[in-house]
N, C-alpha and C positions, 0 to 999 in steps of 0.2 A: 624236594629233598628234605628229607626230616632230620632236626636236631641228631635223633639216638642215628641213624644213616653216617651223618658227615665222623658223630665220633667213633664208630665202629670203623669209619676210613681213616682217622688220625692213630687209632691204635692198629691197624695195618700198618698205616704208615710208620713209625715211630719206631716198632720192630722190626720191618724192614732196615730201616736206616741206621740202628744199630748192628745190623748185621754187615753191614757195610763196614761199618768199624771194627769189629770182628775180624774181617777179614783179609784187613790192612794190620794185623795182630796185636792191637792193643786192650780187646776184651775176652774174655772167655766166655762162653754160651751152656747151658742148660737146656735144653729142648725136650719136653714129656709135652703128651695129648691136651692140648689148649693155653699153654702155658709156655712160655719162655723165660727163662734168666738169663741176666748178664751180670758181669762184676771184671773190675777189672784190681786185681790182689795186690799191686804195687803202691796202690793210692788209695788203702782203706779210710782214709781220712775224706775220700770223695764220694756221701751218700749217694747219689744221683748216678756214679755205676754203679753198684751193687742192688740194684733192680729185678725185680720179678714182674713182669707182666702175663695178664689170665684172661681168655677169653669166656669165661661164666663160670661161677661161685661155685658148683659142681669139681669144677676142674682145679678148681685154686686147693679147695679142700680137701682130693685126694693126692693132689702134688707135694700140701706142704712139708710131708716127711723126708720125701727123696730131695726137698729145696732145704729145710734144715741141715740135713748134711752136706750136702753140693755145697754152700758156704762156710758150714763146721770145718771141713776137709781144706779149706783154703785162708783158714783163721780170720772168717770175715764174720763176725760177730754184729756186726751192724749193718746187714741187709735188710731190704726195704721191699714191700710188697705196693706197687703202684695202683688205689683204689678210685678207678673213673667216678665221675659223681652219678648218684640217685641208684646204685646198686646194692639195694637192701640186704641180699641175700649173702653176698659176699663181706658184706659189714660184719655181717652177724659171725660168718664163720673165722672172720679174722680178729672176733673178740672176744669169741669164744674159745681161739689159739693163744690168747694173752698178748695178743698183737695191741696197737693204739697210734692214734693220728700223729705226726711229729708236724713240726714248723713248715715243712718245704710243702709247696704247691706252686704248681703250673694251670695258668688258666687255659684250657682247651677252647679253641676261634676253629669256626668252619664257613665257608662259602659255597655256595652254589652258585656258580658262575655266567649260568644265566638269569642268574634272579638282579643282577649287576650290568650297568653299561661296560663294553668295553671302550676303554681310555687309555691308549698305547702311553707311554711315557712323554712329557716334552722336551726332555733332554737328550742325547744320543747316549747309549748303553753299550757296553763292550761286552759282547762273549767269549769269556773267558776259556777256553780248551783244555787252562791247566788250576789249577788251586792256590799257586803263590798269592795273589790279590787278595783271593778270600781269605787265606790265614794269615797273611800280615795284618791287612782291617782288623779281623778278630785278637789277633795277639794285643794291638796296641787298647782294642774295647777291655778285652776279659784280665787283662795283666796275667798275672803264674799262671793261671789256669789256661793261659794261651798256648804253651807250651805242649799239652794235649795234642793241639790241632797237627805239630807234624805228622800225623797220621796221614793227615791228607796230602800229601806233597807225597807220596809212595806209589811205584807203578802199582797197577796198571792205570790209565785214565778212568778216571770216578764216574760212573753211569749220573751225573747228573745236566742239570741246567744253570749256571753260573751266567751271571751279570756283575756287570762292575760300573759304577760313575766314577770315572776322572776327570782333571785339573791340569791340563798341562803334564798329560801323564801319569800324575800322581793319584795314583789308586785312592780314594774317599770314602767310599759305601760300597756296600756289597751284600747279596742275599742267591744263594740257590736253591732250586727244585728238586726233587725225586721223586719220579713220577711211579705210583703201585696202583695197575689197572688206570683208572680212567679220572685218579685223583692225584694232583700236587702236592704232594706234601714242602713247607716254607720252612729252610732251617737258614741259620749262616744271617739273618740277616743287620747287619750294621754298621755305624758311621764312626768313622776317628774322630776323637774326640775336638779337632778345629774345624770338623764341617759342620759340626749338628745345628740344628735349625734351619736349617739352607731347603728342608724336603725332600733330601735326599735320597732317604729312606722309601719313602713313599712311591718315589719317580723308580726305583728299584723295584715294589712292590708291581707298582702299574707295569712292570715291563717282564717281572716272570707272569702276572695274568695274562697279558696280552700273547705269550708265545704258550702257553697253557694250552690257552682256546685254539692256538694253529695248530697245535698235536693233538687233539682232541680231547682232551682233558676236559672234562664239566666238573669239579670240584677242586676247592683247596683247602687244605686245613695246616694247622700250626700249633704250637704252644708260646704263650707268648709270658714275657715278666711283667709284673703293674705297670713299669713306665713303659713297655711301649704298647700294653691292652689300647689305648684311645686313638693310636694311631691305627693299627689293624680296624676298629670296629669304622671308624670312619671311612673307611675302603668297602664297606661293607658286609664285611665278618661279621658272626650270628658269636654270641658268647655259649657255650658250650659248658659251662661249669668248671668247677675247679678242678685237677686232679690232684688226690695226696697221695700221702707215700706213709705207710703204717710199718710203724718196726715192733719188734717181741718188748713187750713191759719189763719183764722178768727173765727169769732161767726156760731156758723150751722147752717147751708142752712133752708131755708122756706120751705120745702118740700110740696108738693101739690098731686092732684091725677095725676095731666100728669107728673109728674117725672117719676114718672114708664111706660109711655107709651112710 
C-alpha cells in the first residue's frame, strides 16, 4: 500500500467523520463535485471548522466561488482551504486565488496493517457502547475546547469503535475508530493528564488495531499533533506529510468565468 493510497484513505476518512458531526448538528456542510465544506458559525474563532476539503486541483478551483460565498453568507471570513502535502497543482491555484499557508498543520500517519505484527493490548480494554468516557478524557485533555465534544453524548449510537483503559473504574485513556471501506480511521485518542506515561495510550492504540484486523480492516490512518507523531510512528505508522490549511491573504479574488477554465 502506497503512501498517496493510505492518504487518499485518511482524506475519506476525515470527511466522513466530519459528517458524523454534521449530523449530531454542530456543523454545517457545503457539498459541490469533489469538494466538501464545513464550518461551524458559532465559533468563528475556531479555524479548524471552517474547512474546505477537495479531492484534485480541478475541483478546488472551480468550487472556489460557490465556497467564497458559502462562508461570505455566514460571516465567516476566516475559512481555510485544507492543502494535503506534494499537490502542486492545487498550490498553484490556491495562490493564484491570493490564498497562503497559515501556522496550523496536522501531520498525516498511515498504516498498513499487514506490513505490522498484530500485538493485542496487554492490559484489559473496555468497549465502550456509549461516548461518556471518551468525552470526559477529552474534556479534561483539550480544556474549553472540550466542551465541543457534547456532540457526542447525542442519540443515536455513534457508528464507531470505542476503547477505554481504566483504574478502578476510573476512565484514563481512550481512542476510537471509524471505519470507511476497509480503513480505520483513529480519532479521540487520549490520556488525563495523571495517567500519562504509564502507555496507556499506546495499549489503546494496540487494541483498536487488533479489533480492526477482526473486521477486516487492512489500513489505519490518522492525524496526529508533534507530541504525539513518535508515539504513532513507533506502532508503525508511515509519516504522510504535513497537511496545511491556506486562507485568502487579502480581499477575495474577482472571480470570472475563465477561473474555472
Amino acid at each position: 500500500m502506497t503512501n498517496a493510497e493510505l492518504s487518499a484513505r485518511l482524506l475519506s476518512n476525515v470527511i466522513a467523520f466530519k459528517h458524523l458531526q454534521r449530523e449530531r448538528g454542530t456543523l454545517r456542510h457545503l457539498g459541490l463535485p469533489g469538494v466538501d465544506a464545513f464550518c461551524l458559525p458559532e465559533h468563528p474563532e475556531h479555524a479548524r471548522a471552517q474547512q474546505a476539503f477537495f479531492h484534485d486541483a480541478g475541483a478546488l478551483r472551480d468550487a472556489l466561488p460557490a465556497l467564497t460565498d458559502f462562508y461570505r453568507r455566514l460571516d465567516l471570513p476566516g475559512w481555510r482551504v485544507v492543502l494535503p502535502p506534494g499537490d502542486a497543482e492545487a498550490r498553484r491555484v490556491l495562490e493564484a486565488a491570493g490564498f497562503g499557508p497559515d501556522a496550523v498543520r496536522m501531520d498525516a500517519l498511515g498504516l498498513a496493517l499487514g506490513d505490522v505484527p498484530d500485538a493485542p493490548p496487554d492490559i484489559s480494554l473496555e468497549v465502550s457502547e456509549t461516548q461518556d468516557d471518551m468525552v470526559a478524557i477529552n474534556k479534561r485533555t483539550w480544556g474549553q475546547l472540550g466542551r465541543q465534544l457534547d456532540v457526542w453524548l447525542r442519540p443515536p449510537r455513534l457508528p464507531v469503535h470505542t476503547l477505554v483503559a481504566k483504574a478502578a473504574g476510573v476512565p484514563l485513556a481512550c481512542g476510537l475508530a471509524r471505519d470507511v471501506g476497509d480503513t480505520a480511521g483513529i480519532y479521540m485518542v487520549a490520556t488525563v493528564p495523571e495517567a500519562r506515561g504509564q502507555g496507556l495510550a499506546a495499549q489503546v492504540m494496540r487494541g483498536l488495531h487488533h479489533q480492526a484486523r477482526a473486521r477486516g480492516m487492512t489500513a489505519a490512518v490518522l492525524q496526529a499533533t508533534p507530541e504525539a507523531k513518535p508515539l504513532y510512528q513507533r506502532l508503525g505508522y508511515r509519516d504522510l506529510g504535513a497537511w496545511e490549511t491556506w486562507g485568502r491573504l487579502g480581499p477575495p479574488a474577482c472571480f470570472t468565468s475563465s477561473d474555472g477554465g
